[in-house]
C-alpha positions in Angstrom: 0.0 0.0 0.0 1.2 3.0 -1.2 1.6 5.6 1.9 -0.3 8.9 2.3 1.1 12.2 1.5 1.6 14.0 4.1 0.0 16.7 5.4 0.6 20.4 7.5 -1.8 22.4 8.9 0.1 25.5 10.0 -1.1 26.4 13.7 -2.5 22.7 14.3 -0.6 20.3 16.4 0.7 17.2 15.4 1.5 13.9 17.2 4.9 12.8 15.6 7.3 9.6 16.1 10.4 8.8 15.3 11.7 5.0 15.9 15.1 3.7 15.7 16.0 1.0 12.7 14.5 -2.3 13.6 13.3 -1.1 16.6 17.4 -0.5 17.9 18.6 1.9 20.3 19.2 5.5 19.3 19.8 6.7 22.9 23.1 5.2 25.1 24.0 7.2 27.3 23.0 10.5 29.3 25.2 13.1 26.4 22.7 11.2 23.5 19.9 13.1 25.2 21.6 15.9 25.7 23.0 16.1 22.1 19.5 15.4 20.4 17.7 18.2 22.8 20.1 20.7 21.9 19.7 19.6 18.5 16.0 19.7 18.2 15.8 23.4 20.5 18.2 24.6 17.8 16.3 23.1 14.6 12.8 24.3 16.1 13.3 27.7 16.8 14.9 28.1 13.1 11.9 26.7 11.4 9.4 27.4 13.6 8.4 24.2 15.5 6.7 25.4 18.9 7.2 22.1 21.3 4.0 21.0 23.9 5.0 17.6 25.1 7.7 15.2 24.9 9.5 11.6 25.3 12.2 9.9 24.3 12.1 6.4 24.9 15.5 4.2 24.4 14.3 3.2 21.1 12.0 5.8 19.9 10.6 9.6 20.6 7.5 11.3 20.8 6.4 14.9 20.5 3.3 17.1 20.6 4.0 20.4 18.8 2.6 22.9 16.3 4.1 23.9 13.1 4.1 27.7 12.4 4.8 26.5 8.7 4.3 23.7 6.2 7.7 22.4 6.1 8.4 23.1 9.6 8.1 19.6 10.9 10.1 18.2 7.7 12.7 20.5 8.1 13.7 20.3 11.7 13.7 16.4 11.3 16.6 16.6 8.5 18.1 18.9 10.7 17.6 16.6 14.0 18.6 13.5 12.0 21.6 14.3 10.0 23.3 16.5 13.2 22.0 13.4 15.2 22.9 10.4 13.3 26.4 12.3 12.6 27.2 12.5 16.3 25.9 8.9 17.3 28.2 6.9 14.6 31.0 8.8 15.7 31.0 8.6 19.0 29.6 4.5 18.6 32.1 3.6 15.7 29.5 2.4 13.4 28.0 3.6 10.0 24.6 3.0 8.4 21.1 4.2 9.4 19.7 4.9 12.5 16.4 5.7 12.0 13.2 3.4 10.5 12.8 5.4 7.1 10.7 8.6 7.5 8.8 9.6 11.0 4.9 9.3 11.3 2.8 12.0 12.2 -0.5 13.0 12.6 -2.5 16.3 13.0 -4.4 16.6 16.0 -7.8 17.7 16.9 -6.9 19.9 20.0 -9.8 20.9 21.9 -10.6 16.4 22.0 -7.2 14.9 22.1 -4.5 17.6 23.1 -4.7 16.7 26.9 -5.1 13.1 26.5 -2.2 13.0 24.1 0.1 14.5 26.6 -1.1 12.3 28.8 -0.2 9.1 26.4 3.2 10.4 25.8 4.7 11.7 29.1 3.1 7.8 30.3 5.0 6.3 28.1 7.7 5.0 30.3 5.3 3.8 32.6 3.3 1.6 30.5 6.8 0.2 29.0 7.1 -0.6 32.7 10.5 1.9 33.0 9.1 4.0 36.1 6.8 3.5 38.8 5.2 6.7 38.2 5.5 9.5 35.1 7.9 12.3 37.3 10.3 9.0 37.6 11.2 9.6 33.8 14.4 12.4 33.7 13.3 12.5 29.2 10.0 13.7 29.2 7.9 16.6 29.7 5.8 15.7 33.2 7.6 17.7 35.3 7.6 20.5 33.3 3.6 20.5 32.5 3.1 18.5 36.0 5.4 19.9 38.5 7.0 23.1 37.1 10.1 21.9 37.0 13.6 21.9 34.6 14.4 25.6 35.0 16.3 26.7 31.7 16.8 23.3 30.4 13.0 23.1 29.9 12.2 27.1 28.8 12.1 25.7 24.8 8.4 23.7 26.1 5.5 25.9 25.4 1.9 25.5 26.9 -0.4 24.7 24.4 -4.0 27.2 25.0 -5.5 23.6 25.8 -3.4 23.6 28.8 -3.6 27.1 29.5 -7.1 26.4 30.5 -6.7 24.0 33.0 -6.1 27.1 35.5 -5.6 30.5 36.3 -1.5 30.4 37.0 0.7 28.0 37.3 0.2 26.1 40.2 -4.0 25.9 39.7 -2.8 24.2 36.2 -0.5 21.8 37.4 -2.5 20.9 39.6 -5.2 20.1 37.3 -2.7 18.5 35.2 -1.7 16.0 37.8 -5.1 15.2 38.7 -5.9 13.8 35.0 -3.2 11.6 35.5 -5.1 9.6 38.5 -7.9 8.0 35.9 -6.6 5.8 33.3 -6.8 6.9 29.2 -9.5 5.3 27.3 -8.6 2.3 25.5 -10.7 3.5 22.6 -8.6 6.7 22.9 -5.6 4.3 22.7 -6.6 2.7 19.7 -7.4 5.5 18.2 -3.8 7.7 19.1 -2.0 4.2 17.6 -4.0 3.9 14.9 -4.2 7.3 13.7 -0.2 8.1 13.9 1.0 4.9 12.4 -1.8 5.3 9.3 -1.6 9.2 9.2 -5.1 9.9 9.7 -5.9 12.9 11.2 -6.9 12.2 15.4 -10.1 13.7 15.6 -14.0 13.5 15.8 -15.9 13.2 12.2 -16.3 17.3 11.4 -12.3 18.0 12.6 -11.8 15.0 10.1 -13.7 16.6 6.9 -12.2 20.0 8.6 -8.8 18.9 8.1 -9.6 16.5 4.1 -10.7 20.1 3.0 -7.8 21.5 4.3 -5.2 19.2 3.4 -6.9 18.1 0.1 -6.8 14.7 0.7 -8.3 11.5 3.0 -8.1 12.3 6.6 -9.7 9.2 7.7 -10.2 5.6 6.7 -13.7 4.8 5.2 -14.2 2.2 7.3 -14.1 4.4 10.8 -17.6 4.1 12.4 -18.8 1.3 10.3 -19.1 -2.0 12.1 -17.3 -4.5 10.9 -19.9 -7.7 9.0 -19.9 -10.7 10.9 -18.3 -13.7 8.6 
């Protein structure tokens, strides 16, 4: 099957993930993380990639973030993954690929999935059984959004309006933020996060979807979504 163009909606968030070749490690070491941050907070301020939520897993990384223009997302990813891959053969002696071909992504419907995104990604670790708890994780963005916390290191995250809302100042939103954390994400919401960024089909309810096909001039969703399946 042939895979989807794919498509930017400046000012629209997008889920994105980036896995390592056959599923192989692409982080080693504490200065890996440290490299690819500064390498990404470099790449997104020059194209204009504005950064909600993060992880980066051993093996893979997620972000939440909104492109300020169409090739934002493409550009700070050749940026990230030549300065990246440079770096990691070097200082690993090997050669070849690091990455699985070309990153997934898919635009997200804010106002219905921004928060429970966030909450899928900064979990990460936790479901991969990693950490007890999210704020266990030093690679993510919990205990920015969560607990305040990271000082400079963490000034390149930006609150998303979604979150915004959750309170009045700081600590009213964190604290709201912490307390969707004690009820477990849909597993229909799960389905649909994985679904949705591994097809590219825009994460959303049925008028975000035809919102977003007029938009981006092309299929946002499967024709099957909704439909029940016949009984053989």
């Amino acid at each position: 099957m042939a895979r989807l163009p794919r498509y930017v909606i400046p000012g629209q968030p997008q889920h994105i993930i980036q896995r390592g070749n056959n599923r192989q490690a692409i982080f080693a070491a504490e200065a890996d993380y440290q490299f690819f941050r500064d390498a990404l907070v470099e790449a997104s301020l020059k194209h204009g990639l504005t950064i909600h939520a993060y992880v980066w897993m051993t093996n893979h990384i997620h972000l939440l973030a909104t492109p300020e223009f169409d090739d934002s997302i493409s550009k700070v990813f050749q940026s990230v993954g030549r300065k990246y891959v440079q770096y990691f053969n070097y200082t690993y002696k090997r050669s070849g690929t690091l990455w699985e071909g070309r990153y997934r992504a898919t635009v997200v419907d804010s106002e219905r999935y921004l928060l429970t995104l966030m909450r899928y990604i900064e979990l990460n670790p936790v479901r991969a059984g990693m950490v007890a708890m999210p704020q266990d994780y030093p690679w993510s963005s919990y205990r920015r959004n969560a607990l305040g916390e990271g000082g400079p290191n963490a000034d390149w995250l930006s609150s998303h309006e979604e979150y915004s809302r959750l309170g009045r100042g700081d600590a009213d939103r964190q604290k709201a933020y912490q307390a969707l954390f004690a009820a477990a994400i849909d597993q229909g919401d799960l389905a649909e996060i994985r679904d949705c960024t591994h097809k590219g089909w825009a994460l959303g309810g049925e008028r975000f979807r035809v919102e977003i096909e007029a938009l981006g001039k092309r299929q946002a969703a499967s024709k099957g979504v909704g439909r029940p399946r016949k009984r053989e």
